[in-house]
N, C-alpha and C positions, 0 to 999 in steps of 0.2 A: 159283711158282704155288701151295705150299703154306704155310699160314699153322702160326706153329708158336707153342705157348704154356707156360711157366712154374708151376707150380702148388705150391703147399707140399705137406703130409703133410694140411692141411686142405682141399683144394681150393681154395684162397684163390688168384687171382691174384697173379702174380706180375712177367711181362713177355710179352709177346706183341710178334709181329713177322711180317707188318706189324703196324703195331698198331689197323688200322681190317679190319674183317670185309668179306670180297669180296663185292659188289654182290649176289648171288643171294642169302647169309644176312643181310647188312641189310635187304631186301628183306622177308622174311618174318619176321626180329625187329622192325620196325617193329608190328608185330602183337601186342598182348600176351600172346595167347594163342601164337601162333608162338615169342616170344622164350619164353615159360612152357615148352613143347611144344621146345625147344634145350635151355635149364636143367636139365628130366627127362631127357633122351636121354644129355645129359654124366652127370647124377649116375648114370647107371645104366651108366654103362661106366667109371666108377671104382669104383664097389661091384665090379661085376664082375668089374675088374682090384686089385683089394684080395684080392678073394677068390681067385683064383687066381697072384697074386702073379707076374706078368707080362705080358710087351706082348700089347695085345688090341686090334682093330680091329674098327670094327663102322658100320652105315649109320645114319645119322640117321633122325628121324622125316621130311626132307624129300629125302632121297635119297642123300645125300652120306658119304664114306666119312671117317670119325675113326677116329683109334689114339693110344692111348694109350702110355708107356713108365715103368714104376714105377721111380725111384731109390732102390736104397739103399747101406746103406752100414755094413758089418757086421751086418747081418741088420735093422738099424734102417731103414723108412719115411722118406726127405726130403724126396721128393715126390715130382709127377710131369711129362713131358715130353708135351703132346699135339700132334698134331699133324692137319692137313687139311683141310676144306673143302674137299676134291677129291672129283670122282667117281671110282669104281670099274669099271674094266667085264672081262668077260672078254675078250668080241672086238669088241662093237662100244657105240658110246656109247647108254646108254639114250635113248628117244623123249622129248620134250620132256612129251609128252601124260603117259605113265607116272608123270612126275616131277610132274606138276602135278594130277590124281589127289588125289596124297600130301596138298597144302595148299588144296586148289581151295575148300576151307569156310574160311579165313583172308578177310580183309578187304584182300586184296593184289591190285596191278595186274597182271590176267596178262600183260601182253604189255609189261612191263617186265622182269616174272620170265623171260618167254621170252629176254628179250635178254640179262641177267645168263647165263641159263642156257648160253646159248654162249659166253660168255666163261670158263666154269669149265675149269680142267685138268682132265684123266683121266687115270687111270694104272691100268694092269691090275695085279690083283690081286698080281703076283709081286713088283713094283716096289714096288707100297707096304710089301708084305711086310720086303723089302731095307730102305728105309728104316730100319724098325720097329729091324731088327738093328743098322744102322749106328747111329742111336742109342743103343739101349741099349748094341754093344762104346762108343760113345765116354763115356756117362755112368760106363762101369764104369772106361776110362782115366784119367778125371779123378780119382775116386775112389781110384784107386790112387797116382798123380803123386801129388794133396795128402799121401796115408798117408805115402809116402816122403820128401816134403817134409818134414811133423810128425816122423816116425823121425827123419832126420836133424839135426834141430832139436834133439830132445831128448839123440842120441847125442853131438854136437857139445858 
């Protein structure tokens, strides 16, 4: 139920998977002012995560929780790992109304967005949190695996 995606050092895509956005954000990217209003929320939680050079999670402009995970690799910038299109909750799932508030000036079917809107995963705050870690130790094992791979390559 999380959508997880690929990014260079330039934000460039790179692979995503799934590779189609779950119902609730096609829903309001259908909008060009929604997908505009996506575009900004991402670039600004990669400036974000540039600037303080680690994983950072944060809500969309439509309600939804993204996190980010910066790869590097010898102090160098390769990319980044995002992940979500899931809600966030502490204890209980935001109200449908709350969330729709957020985009109710968009050009979108409410009562399609309601129905995507319950189909979204939730995951409390700790969980995503978890995630974020799992991540970034695994982008730091692969980094290390390949280093060891290359050493050996060269010491051979």
């Amino acid at each position: 139920g999380i959508s997880i995606s690929i990014r260079d050092s330039e934000f460039n895509h790179i692979a995503t998977c799934p590779e189609n956005l779950i119902e609730f954000c096609r829903i309001i990217q259908a909008s060009d002012e929604g997908h505009r209003r996506c575009q900004t929320s991402d670039s600004t939680l990669f400036a974000s995560c540039l600037e303080c050079r680690q994983s950072l999670t944060h809500t969309c402009h439509a309600g939804l929780a993204d996190t980010v995970v910066p790869i590097y690799n010898n102090g160098v910038l390769l990319g980044f790992i995002i992940f979500g299109q899931v809600g966030s909750k502490s204890e209980k799932k935001p109200s449908f109304a709350s969330i729709y508030k957020k985009v109710s000036d968009l050009d979108i079917d409410k009562e399609k967005l309601r129905i995507a809107y319950d189909e979204v995963g939730f995951f409390k705050e700790d969980k995503i949190l978890s995630a974020a870690e799992i991540v970034a130790m695994l982008t730091k094992y692969i980094m290390i695996d390949q280093n060891i791979i290359i050493y050996h390559k060269i010491i051979m």
